[in-house]
Structures are given as structure tokens and as C-alpha cells.
N, C-alpha and C positions, 0 to 999 in steps of 0.2 A: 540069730543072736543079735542084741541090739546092745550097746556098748552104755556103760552109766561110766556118770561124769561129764560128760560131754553133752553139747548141743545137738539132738537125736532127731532128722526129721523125716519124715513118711512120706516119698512123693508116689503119682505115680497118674494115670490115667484117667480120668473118670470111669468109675464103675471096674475101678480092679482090685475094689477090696480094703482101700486103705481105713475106711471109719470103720468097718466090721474089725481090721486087725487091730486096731487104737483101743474102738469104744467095749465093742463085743469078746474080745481076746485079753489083750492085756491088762487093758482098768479091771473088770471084772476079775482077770485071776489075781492080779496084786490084792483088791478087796477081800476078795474070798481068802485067798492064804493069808491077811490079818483078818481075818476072824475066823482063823483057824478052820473055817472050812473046806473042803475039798474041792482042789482044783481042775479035777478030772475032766466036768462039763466045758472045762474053757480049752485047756492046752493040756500037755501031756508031764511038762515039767516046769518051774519057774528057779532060774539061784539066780545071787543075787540081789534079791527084793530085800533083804536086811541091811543094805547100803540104802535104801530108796526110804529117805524122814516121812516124805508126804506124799499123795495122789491127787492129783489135782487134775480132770480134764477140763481142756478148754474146747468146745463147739463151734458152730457157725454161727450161734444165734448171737443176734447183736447185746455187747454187753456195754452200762450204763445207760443213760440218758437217751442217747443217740443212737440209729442206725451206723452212725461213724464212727464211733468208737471201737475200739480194738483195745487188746490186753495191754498194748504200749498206754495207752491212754486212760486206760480205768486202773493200773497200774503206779498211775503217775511215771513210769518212766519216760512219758515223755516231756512232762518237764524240762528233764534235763538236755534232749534233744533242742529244744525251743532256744533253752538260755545260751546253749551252744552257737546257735546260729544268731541269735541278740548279740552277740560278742565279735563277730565277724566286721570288717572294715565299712563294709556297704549300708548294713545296718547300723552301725556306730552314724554313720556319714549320715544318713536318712532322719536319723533316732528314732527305729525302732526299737522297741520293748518285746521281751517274749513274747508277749499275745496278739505280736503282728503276726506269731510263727504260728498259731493254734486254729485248725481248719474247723471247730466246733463255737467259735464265739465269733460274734459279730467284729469289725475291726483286725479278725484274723482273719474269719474262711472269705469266701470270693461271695459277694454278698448278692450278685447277681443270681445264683444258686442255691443261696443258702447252703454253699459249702458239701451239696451233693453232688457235683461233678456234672449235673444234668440239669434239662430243664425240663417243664410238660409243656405240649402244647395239648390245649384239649381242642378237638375237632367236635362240632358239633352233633352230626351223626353218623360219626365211624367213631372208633377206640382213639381215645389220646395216642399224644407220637412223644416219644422221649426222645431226645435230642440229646449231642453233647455241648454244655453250656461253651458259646464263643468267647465269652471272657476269660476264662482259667483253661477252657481246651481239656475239661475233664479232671483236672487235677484238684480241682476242692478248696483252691489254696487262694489267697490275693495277690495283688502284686509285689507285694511286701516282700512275703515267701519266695513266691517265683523269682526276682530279681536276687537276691539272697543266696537262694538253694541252689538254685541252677548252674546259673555258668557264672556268679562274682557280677556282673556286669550292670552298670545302674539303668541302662535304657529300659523303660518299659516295653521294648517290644524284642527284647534277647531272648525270651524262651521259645518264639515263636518259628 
């Protein structure tokens, strides 16, 4: 039984099942039982689903622009995250702006990286080596952020 109303979420191990129960199981039978068809190939019973306005899955695959982006971000919810921490002491002090906060634009993500958390080296003949970027330490973000987010603290070198 999975609880409506509330924030629902599926953990669990690799390979025990959880996007079969998500994508194969329950999207499917919510779909099928609105369009009236039979939900017998998915589950055995669904109630319920007349409280549930929309279906919407969300996947792995990157959405928006970017690899980086996430539902917070293509959702715009994070905005509101960003402006949150534009408003904090540190950043007042600094004067940064939201898009110090935003790890997808130049001036926000850790430029060294391009805000992927890594870098390549390419080896001439072996396979490239990814690395995790020494400036951000994997975290995507600039210093802006880091100082900011982390621990309040204005030295550049407090998250490390």
C-alpha cells in the first residue's frame, strides 16, 4: 500500500525492482484504469487512483538543456532555492545575486568544470581518466555557493 497525499518515495538496492514497481506496475496500471482498460496485466487491484488529478513519471534521463538539470531545475523550483540563499548575510556581504547560486550558468557553476563536478583528462593512448574537479571537490557549484551553502563562513577555503 502506498499512502496519497504525501511525499511517496521508492528506495532500495540496485536491481530490487524499484523502476519495474514505479514504471512497469504502477504508471501503467493508473494509465490503464483511466482509459478504462483492464488492469489485470499490471497488478491485481488499484483504489485510490480517483484522488490521483495527474501521472506524471519522472526517469533518469536528463531533463532540459543539461545533463544537470533535475526536476528542481526544469521545474523552476529552484529559483526559489537560489533567491533563498541570495538573501543570507554572507551573500548580502559579498553581493551576490541568485546566479551566483545556479550551478548550470557561467558566473554560478564552478567554471573550472563547467559545473560537472569533474574533469577529463584525456590520456593519449589509454581511455580518458575522469577525475573529481580540485576546485569545487565535485560539488558543481562556485565559490559563491560553497561559502554560502555550507557552513555561513566567508573564507574561501571553509568547505574544504
Amino acid at each position: 500500500m502506498l499512502p496519497l497525499g504525501t511525499l511517496t518515495v521508492v528506495t532500495g538496492v540496485s536491481g530490487s525492482g524499484k523502476s519495474t514497481l514505479v514504471h512497469n506496475v504502477l504508471y501503467r496500471a493508473l494509465l490503464a484504469k483511466r482509459n478504462s482498460a483492464s488492469i489485470k496485466e499490471f497488478c491485481d487491484r488499484l483504489e485510490g487512483d480517483d484522488q490521483i488529478k495527474e501521472v506524471i513519471i519522472v526517469d533518469q534521463s536528463p531533463v532540459g538543456r543539461t545533463p544537470r538539470s533535475n526536476p528542481a531545475t526544469y521545474m523552476k523550483a529552484f529559483d526559489a532555492i537560489r533567491d533563498v540563499f541570495a538573501e543570507t548575510p554572507d551573500a548580502k556581504r559579498h553581493g551576490y545575486s541568485a546566479g551566483h547560486f545556479s550551478f548550470n550558468v557561467p558566473g554560478g557553476r564552478c567554471e573550472t568544470c563547467q559545473g560537472d563536478g569533474t574533469v577529463t583528462v584525456e590520456m593519449q593512448f589509454l581511455a580518458d581518466v575522469e577525475l573529481i574537479c580540485e576546485e569545487c571537490r565535485g560539488s558543481d557549484s562556485n565559490q559563491a555557493f560553497l561559502r554560502c551553502a555550507t557552513t555561513g563562513k566567508t573564507s574561501t577555503t571553509c568547505w574544504k
